[in-house]
Steps between C-alpha positions, in 0.01 A plus 500: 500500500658825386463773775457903429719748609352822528879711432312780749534249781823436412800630781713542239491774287465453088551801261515405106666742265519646139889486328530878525364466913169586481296276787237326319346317815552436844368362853426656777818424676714621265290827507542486920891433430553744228286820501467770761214445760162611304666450161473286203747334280258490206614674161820589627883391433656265751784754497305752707414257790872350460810592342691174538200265366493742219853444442431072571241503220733651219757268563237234496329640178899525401613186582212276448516280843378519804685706797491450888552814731521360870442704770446820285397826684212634341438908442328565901876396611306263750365199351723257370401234242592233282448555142484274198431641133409261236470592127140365401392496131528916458530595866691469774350328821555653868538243795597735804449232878527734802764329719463813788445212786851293313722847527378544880601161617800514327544845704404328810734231428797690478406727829493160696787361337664862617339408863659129495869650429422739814399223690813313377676771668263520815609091528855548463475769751326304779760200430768768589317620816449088636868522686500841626144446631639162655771695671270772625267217685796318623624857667134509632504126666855626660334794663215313610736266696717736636235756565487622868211655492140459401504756208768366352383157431137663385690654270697243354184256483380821282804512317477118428107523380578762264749315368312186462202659350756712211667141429148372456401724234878403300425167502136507385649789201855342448388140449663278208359671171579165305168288330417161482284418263249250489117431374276635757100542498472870514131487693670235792761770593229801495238248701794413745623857562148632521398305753832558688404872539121431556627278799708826641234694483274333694205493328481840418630465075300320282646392223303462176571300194462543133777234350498392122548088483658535133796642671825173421784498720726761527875469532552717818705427828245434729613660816555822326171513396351429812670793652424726216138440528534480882663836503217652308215341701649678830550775349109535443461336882678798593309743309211439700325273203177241639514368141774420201358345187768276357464438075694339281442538113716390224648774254561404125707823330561575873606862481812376737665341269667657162437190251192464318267167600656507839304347842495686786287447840332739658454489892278796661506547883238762534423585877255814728825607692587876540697515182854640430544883509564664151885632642573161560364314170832581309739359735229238598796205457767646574678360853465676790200688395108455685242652571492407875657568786621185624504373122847339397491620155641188357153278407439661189879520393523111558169439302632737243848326477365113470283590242752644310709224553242292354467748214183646618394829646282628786313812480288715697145635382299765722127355566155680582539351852831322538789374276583240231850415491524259184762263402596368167690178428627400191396145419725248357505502058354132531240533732199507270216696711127432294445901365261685681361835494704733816274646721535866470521767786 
């Protein structure tokens, strides 16, 4: 059965035109993508909506074969596109994809992989500071058991705590950054870490669950994973959230990754927490930084860091009421996930 394609319905946008550029016909995303709010690209040149795909269709007209512009920067200097001219009987035909959401998690991509090498350095750091903080406890322990006097050995036992609770947070940062690889059922790990952090809160998180069964294996190291996920799921705990809605989706031309026909999955932690103030959504990953007082600041970083040691990403979306922090995880090139329509926002 042969199905209909109304080209109006159509995402991308399709403009055909005349040898000498005049635009003979075209959708209405290529009218959205092209002309100036209010406008129309009917009976006009392609040149005055865009210079360079004036200049693409004579060489195509020239040259007789077709021509690929990736990435091209149409005339707003804003939206990005990829464009594909084809020379069709006595016109040339327009093929221009929006890729805005590809160019962003690229941009995203390279932030966190800027984040990981500061990270890098915040773990090479807190290796340094292990023996210096060792001698600074051992002083401590000598001036508790030589201490004459009652304030002394209070404040040694402080001097120890402190200690203690600083080498706590370099060993949960500073941890051995090297994976191990195996297949893993993606939904066991979320089930096992959500109900981990239900447990701790006593009741008080409910934990809801939206998982896709197409989902294959995915080759992950397992314990990583369950502290990413764990990470994030305390992080909404902390926020104050009663609910997180965990959903998994699969993601065919996942915008994550650069090659075409790629699988991607999609794993949404949406919760009703208090959010994460606008000042701090930048730096959101980055070690060290949170948005309470008696945060450590390095849960995100370490969620941020596994997934990009698995080739992934995490990222951070404001809700109505609450947050989504969303991860994406490449799948392996022979997994073969049935195709399915992604759930939009």
């Amino acid at each position: 059965m042969t199905v209909l394609v109304d080209p109006d319905e159509l995402a991308t946008g399709l403009v055909r035109v005349a040898a000498d550029g005049r635009i003979e016909w075209f959708n209405r995303s290529a009218n959205a993508l092209l002309a100036p709010p209010g406008a129309s690209l009917k009976q006009h040149s392609i040149q005055q909506f865009s210079s360079a795909l004036g200049e693409w269709v004579r060489q195509v007209c020239t040259q007789g074969r077709s021509l690929h512009a990736p990435e091209a920067l149409l005339e707003d200097g804003t939206t990005v596109v990829d464009a594909y001219l084809h020379p069709v009987e006595h016109s040339i035909l327009i093929e221009l994809h929006p890729i805005a959401e590809r160019v962003r998690q690229r941009e995203m991509a390279e932030r966190a992989d800027r984040q990981q090498a500061l990270s890098l350095m915040t773990r090479r750091l807190a290796h340094e500071l292990r023996n210096p903080l060792a001698g600074v406890r051992g002083a401590a322990q000598l001036i508790a058991a030589r201490g004459n006097d009652e304030a002394s050995g209070r404040h040694a036992a402080m001097i120890q705590r402190e200690v203690d609770r600083i080498t706590a947070l370099i060993e949960r940062f500073a941890g051995n950054g090297e994976r191990h690889a195996s297949p893993i059922n993606l939904h066991r790990v979320l089930g096992e870490a959500a109900e981990l952090v239900a447990a701790e809160q006593h009741g008080s998180l409910r934990i809801e669950r939206d998982f896709d069964p197409s989902i294959p294996e995915l080759s992950a190291d397992e314990g990583q994973l369950h502290q990413l996920f764990l990470n994030l799921l305390r992080n909404s705990a902390q926020a104050g959230a009663g609910v997180v809605r965990l959903t998994t989706r699969i993601e065919h031309n996942s915008p994550l990754l650069d090659r075409p026909g790629g699988y991607a999955v999609r794993i949404d932690l949406d919760d009703d927490g208090s959010g994460v103030p606008g000042t701090l959504r930048e730096k959101l990953f980055l070690p060290l930084v949170s948005g309470r007082d008696q945060g450590s600041g390095f849960g995100l970083a370490i969620a941020q860091q596994i997934a990009r040691s698995h080739g992934g990403l995490v990222e951070y979306r404001p809700l109505e009421h609450g947050s989504r922090f969303r991860v994406r995880l490449p799948l392996e090139p022979d997994a073969n996930p049935s195709d399915q329509e992604d759930r939009d926002d």
